[in-house]
Residue, then its C-alpha position, 0 to 999 in steps of 0.5 A: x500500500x502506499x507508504x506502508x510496506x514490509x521493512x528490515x529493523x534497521x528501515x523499521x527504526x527509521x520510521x520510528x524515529x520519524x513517528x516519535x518526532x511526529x508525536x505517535x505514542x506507540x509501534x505494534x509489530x509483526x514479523x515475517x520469519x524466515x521459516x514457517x512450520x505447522x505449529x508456527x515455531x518461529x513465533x518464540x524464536x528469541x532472533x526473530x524479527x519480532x523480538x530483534x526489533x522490540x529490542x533495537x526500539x528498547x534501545x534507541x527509541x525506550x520512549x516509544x511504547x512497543x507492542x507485539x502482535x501475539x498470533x500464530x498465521x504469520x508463522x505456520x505454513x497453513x497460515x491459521x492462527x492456531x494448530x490444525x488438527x483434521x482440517x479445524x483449528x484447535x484451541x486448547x492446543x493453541x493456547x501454550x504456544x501463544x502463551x509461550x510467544x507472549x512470553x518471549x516478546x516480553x523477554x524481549x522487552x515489550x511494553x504490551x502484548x496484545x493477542x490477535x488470535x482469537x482462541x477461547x480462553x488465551x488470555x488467561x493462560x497468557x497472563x498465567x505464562x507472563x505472571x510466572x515468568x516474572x512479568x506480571x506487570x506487562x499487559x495485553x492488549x487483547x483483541x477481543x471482538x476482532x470479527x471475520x470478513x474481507x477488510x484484511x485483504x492487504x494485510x494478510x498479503x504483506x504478512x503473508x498469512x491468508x490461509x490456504x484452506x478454508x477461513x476463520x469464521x470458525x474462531x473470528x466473530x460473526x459480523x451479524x452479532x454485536x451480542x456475542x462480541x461483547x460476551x468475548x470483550x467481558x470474558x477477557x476482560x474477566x481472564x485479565x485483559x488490560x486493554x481490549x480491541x475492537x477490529x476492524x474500526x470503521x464498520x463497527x463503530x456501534x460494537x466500540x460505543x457499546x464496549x466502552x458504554x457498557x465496559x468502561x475498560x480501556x478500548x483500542x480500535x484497529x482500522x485495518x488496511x482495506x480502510x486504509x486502502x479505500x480512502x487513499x485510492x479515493x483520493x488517488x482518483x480525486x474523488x474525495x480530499x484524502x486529508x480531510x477524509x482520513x482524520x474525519x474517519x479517525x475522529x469518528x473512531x475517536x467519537x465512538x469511544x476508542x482510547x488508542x487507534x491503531x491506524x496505517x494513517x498514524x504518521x500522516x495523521x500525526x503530522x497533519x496534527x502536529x501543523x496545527x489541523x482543525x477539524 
């Protein structure tokens, strides 16, 4: 997309340094490793490129606030987020790897770790892993109402991590059902969740008022690269005033009750904002 593309740690401490000068608080990071596996074993190996990263920004930029994404897709070959056993995935099974992720990330020096995985029951166990390891002060952002369908399509092209069979509709939550959404948002905040995310931002700002109306949590919201894709190509074509149209779709973001906005659009925004833009 443009302005946006995979990087090597050393072009990835460049944008944050540019980011940080820019006033953008915090960086989540994903990582494309060099070998992918059924059980997606690179996810905890301590010289990947997640974990060197967390460490380059620890060490230049300790200001930044660093998050980690906490998933398996990008690290299997079959590009799910959890291990396959006869074609579904398995959640139980799932849950100590990721855990086992988390874990390393903080290791590494993460400030937050933020599980995107959506398997029942994984934050608990997360926060049972960081706890024991001596990390109880380390919190998770958990993604908790990230809902199935087609605004990840750019995504899971850079990351490499669309799957090759089937969907995730199977542990993603249906776009129909605000209802069961706010049942995942309370069961990890009850597990432990210190901050919860709503995903995609954009078509479902009803979910996030609801969250932060009914929840009084902390609230992320995520808006995803197909949000990021039709107003930039909007504007390509002159159809809209990308500008106004980027920060008017991160105010109604920020109107609908999120604390934090994960964006494609940060830099840009934050520039914009750092010149003195009004609304």
């Amino acid at each position: 997309m443009p302005g946006v593309a995979q990087t090597s740690v050393d072009e990835m401490l460049a944008d944050a340094r540019d980011a940080a000068s820019l006033g953008v608080g915090g960086v989540l990071l994903f990582g494309i490793p060099d070998t992918k596996d059924a059980n997606g074993s690179s996810a905890w190996d301590e010289k990947g490129p997640v974990h060197e990263a967390v460490r380059a920004l620890k060490r230049e930029l300790p200001e930044l606030v660093v998050i980690t994404d906490v998933c398996l897709c990008e690290y299997t070959d079959h590009g799910h987020c959890g291990i396959l056993r006869d074609g579904h995935v398995d959640n139980d099974a799932t849950l100590e790897l990721l855990a086992r992720e988390a874990t390393s990330h903080a290791k590494a020096g993460a400030d937050i770790v933020a599980p995107s995985d959506m398997m029942d029951g994984r934050v608990a166990v997360i926060r049972a892993a960081l706890d024991k390891a001596g990390f109880g002060d380390t919190p998770i952002m958990s993604y908790a109402a990230k809902f199935a369908g087609g605004f990840y399509g750019p995504f899971r092209e850079a990351a490499e991590s669309a799957p090759k069979s089937g969907d995730r509709r199977g542990y993603q939550m249906d776009a129909a059902n605000a209802d069961e959404a706010l049942r995942e948002v309370f069961a990890d905040i009850d597990e432990g969740a210190d901050i919860v995310m709503v995903k995609p931002a954009g078509p479902f700002l009803d979910v996030i008022t609801r969250v932060k109306s009914e929840t009084r949590h902390p609230l992320a919201a995520y808006q995803v690269s197909s949000e990021f894709a039709m107003i930039q190509a909007a504007a390509e074509r002159g159809w809209v005033d990308g500008d106004r149209a980027m920060m008017e779709s991160l105010l109604g973001i920020r109107r609908a009750g999120a604390d934090v906005i994960i964006t494609y659009f940060a830099r840009r925004a934050a520039a914009l904002i750092k010149s003195g833009w009004e609304p």
